[in-house]
N, C-alpha and C positions, 0 to 999 in steps of 0.2 A: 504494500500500500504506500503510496508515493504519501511523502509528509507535506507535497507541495499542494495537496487536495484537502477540502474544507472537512470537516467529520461529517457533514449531508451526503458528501459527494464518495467519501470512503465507508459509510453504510450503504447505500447504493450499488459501489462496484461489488463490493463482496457478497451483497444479498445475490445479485445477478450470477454470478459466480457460481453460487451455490444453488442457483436454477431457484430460488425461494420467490414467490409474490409479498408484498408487503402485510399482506393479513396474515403470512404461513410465518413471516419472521418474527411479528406480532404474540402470534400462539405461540413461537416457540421458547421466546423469551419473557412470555409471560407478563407484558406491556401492553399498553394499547395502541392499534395503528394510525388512530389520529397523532402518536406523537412520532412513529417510525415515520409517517407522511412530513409531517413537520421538521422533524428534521433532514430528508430528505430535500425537500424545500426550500433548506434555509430556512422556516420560518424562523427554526429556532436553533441557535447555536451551538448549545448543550444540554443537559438531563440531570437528573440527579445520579451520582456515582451507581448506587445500586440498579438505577435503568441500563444504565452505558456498560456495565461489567455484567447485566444479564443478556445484552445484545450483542456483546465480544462473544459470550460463551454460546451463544445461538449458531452466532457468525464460523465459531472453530478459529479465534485469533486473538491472539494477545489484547488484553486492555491498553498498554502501551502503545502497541499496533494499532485497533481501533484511534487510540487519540491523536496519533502521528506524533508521540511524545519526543520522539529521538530529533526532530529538526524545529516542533513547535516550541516546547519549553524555551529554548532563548535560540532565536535565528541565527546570531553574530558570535555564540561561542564555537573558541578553536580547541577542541578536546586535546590538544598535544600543549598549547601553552596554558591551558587551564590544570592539566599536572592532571585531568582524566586519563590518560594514555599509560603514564607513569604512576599511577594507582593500582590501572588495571594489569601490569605489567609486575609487580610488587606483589600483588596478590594472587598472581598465578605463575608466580616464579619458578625457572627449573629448579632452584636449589630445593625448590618444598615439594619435589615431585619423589616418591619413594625410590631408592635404589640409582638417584639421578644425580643428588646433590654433589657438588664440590665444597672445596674446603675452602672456606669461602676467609678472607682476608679485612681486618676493619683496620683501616689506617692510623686513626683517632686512638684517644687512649678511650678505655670501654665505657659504656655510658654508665652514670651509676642511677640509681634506683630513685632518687632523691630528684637528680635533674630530670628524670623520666617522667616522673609525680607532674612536675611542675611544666614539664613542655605538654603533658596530656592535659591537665587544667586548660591551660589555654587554647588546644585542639578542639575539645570539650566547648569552651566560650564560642567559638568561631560558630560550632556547628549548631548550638542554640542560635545565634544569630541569623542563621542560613547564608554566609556569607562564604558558599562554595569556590569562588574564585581563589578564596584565601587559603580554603581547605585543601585546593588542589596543589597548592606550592607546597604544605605544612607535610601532607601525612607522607609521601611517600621515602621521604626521610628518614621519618618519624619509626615508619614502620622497622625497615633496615635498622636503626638503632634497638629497638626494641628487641630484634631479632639476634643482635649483636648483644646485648647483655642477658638473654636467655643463653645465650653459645658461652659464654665468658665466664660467670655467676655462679655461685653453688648456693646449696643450702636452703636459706629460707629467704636469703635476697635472690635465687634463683627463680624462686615459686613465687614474690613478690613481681620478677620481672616479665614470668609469663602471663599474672594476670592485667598488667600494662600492655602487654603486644595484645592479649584477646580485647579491652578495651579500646587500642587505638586499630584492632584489622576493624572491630565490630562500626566505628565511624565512618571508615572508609569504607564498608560493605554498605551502611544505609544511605551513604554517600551518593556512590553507583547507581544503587534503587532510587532512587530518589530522580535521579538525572537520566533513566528509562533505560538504567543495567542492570535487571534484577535475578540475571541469570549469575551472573560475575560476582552479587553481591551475597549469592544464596555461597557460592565458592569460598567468598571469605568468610563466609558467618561458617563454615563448616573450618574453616582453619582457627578462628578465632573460639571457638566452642574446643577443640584441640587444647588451645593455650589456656585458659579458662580450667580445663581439667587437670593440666599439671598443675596450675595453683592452687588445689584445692578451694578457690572459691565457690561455694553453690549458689549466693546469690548471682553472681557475676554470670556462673551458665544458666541462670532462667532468666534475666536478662537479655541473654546471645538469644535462649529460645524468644522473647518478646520478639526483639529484633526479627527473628525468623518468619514468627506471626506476621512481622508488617511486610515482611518481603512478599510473602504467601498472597494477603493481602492486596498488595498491589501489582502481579499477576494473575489479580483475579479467580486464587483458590481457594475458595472462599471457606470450603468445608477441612482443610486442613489448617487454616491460620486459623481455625477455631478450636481445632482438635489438638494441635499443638500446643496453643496459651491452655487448653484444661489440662493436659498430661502434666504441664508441671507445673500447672498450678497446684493442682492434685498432689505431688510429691511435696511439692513444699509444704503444706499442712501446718497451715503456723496458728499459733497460740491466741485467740482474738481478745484473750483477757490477760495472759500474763506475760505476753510472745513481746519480742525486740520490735518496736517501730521499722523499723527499716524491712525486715522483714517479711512483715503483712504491707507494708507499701508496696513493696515486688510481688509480693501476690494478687495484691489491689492491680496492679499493670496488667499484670496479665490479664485476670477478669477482664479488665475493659478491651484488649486485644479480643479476646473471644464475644464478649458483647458486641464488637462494633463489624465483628467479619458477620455474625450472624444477623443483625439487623440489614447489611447490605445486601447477604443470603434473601432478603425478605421473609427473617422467622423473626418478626418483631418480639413475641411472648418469651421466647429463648433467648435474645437480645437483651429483654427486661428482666431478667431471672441473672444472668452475669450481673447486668449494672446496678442492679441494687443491692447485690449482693458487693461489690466494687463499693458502692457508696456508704454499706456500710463500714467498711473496712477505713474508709475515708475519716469517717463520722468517730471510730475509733479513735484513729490516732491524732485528728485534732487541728491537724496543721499542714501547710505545704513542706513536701519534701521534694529532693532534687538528687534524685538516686540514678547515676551513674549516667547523667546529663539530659535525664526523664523527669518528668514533674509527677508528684503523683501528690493527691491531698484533695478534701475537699472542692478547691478549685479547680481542678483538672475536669474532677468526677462531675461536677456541675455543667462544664464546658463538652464532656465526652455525651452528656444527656443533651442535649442542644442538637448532638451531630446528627447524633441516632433519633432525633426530630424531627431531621431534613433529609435525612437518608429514608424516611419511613415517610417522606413529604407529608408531613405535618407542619407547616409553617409556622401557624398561627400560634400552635405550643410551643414550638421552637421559641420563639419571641418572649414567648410568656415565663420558660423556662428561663432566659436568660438574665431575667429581676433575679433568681436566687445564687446566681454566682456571687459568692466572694466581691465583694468593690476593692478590697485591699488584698486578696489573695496573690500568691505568685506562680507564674508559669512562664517557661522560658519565651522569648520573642519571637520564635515561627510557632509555637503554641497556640500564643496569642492572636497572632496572624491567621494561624487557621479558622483559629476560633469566626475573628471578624469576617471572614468571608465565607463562611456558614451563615449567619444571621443577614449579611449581605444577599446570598441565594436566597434565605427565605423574604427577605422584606423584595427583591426581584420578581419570586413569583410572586406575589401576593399585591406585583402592580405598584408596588411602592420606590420610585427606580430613584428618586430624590437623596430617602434613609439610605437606600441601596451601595448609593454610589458614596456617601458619606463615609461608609463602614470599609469600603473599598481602599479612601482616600486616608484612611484610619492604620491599615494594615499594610500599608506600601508605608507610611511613618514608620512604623515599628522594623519592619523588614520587607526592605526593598531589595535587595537582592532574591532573596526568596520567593520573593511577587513574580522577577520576570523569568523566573524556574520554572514555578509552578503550574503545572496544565490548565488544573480549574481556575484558579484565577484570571487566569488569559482566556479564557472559555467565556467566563462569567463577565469581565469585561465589553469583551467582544460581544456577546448576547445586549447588552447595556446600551453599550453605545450605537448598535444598527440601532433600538429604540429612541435614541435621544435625536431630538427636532432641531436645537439650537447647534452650529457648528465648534462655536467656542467655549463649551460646554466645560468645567471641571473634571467631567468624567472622560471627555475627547481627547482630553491633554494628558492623563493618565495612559489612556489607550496608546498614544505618540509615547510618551517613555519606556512603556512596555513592548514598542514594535510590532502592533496590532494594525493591520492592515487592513480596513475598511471599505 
């Protein structure tokens, strides 16, 4: 599916393809065809994720595919000077291939465990930020060093130093997914789950499994990134009365991992059986936490109910749901960012394109690098602004930053 085709016109070829009429792809995705018509059309530019990832799976083709993610998310990146080439190059290195590696040579004197802490902090900041361009200079270095004091290290600053490489592969694996490599990304969650189990961390490997979840996720499997956030959620089996916070926050993740593939599933009732169970976990412990550069706490669980609002197109709740977040709560900046263009979609449908575009102009403040990544926001723009009358529009000039072509 050529990326240089609108998502009307790459539903379309593929339906044709597959000899389907628009009422047979309709039933088979389990939508309606006034909206497979609509967006054929043009009418309408995009769907709710859970419609778009039932018509991928209709179609026999990647969600990523469907959305033409690999050229739309940003037109103007050079994946070789964006340090994507040399990520994915690091994460599928011969050295890490069994029975293949060399003995490999680190020039520097070895990294120690101390400076590793503190350059993964800051890999960590970057990646709350969504400030990929940055990421792609940072990790693949990063990596290599990490890798270097696993090779160097004994003991228990060995084990300290694997659970640093499984933290900084697991960045650049969501990194990838994120940027429409979810294949490459699935590759490094499986090296970094690796590194993760030489350091004896368990929270860190149900973490890597979250992580997996979203990979799953956003390939569109839907019934495994749910089946995975329960298997270890399920193992983990933490204490809801006398258990460590940290803990049941990683538990509380995952819940919402598995609540949000199942609502996009459309098993909304199975959906709300995770998230409030999630919520309560939240309700426990009281507060925002910021475990292993994931937000999980109340405010999260407030904002993860909003999604699965708009995923389940409920608008009108979504909105209403979102009086009970937290005002002072905290959640990292592309968190947040998602958040606003959730509430953006619903105040969209619901004909509201004024609030719409507010929330829009709200989330490129917070994170704008992340805005001109992200699919749906570019979707949801572009849907906006074919609607707005006025040429000089606030929302026009957005569209112009983001390289939305009209």
């Amino acid at each position: 599916m050529s990326g240089d085709q609108s998502l009307g016109q790459r539903i379309r070829r593929a339906r044709k393809r597959r000899q389907l009429t628009q009422e047979k792809l309709a039933e088979k995705a389990e939508i309606s065809v006034d909206l497979v018509r609509k967006l054929e059309q043009e009418i309408r530019h995009t769907a709710s994720m859970s419609s778009l990832t039932r018509i991928a799976r209709a179609l026999d083709v990647d969600v990523p595919q469907l959305l033409g993610q690999t050229s739309t998310i940003e037109p103007l990146v050079d994946e070789e000077s964006a340090g994507i080439l040399a990520i994915r190059d690091e994460l599928t290195s011969l050295s890490c291939f069994p029975g293949l590696a060399d003995e490999e040579v680190f020039n520097d004197e070895p990294p120690t465990v101390a400076g590793l802490r503190v350059a993964l902090s800051h890999a960590e900041t970057i990646r709350q930020q969504g400030s990929f361009a940055q990421l792609g200079v940072l990790l693949p270095g990063l990596m290599a060093e990490a890798r270097a004091a696993v090779r160097e290290l004994s003991g228990d600053d060995q084990a300290a130093a694997c659970g640093l490489l499984s933290e900084v592969i697991q960045i650049a694996s969501t990194m990838l997914t994120a940027l429409g490599k979810p294949d490459i990304g699935y590759i490094g969650l499986v090296r970094a789950q690796e590194a993760a189990e030489r350091s004896g961390d368990e929270l860190l490997q149900a973490m890597n499994v979250s992580a997996l979840s979203w990979v799953f996720f956003k390939q569109g499997r839907l019934a495994d990134a749910e089946t995975a956030a329960l298997r270890k959620a399920e193992q983990l089996a933490p204490d809801f009365i006398n258990g460590p916070a940290e803990r049941l926050a990683v538990w509380g993740i995952l819940m919402l991992r598995a609540g949000s593939a199942a609502v996009r599933d459309k098993r909304a009732e199975r959906s709300e059986e995770h998230m409030s169970l999630a919520r309560a976990a939240a309700a426990r412990i009281g507060t925002d936490h910021n475990i292993h550069a994931t937000p999980f706490g109340p405010t999260n669980a407030g904002i993860a109910a909003v999604n699965a609002a708009v995923e389940s197109e409920r608008f009108e709740h979504a909105l209403e749901l979102t009086r009970s977040i937290p005002a002072n709560g905290w959640v990292s900046p592309t968190f947040r960012a998602r958040h606003l263009l959730d509430v953006a979609i619903a105040h969209s449908e619901l004909g509201q394109d004024e609030a719409a575009t507010s929330q829009l102009l709200a989330a490129e403040r917070i994170a704008p690098e992340w805005m001109r990544y992200h699919t749906l926001s570019r979707q949801t723009v572009h849907e906006l602004a074919e609607r707005a009358r006025r040429k000089q529009t606030p929302l026009l000039q957005l569209a112009d930053r983001l390289r939305i072509g009209l």
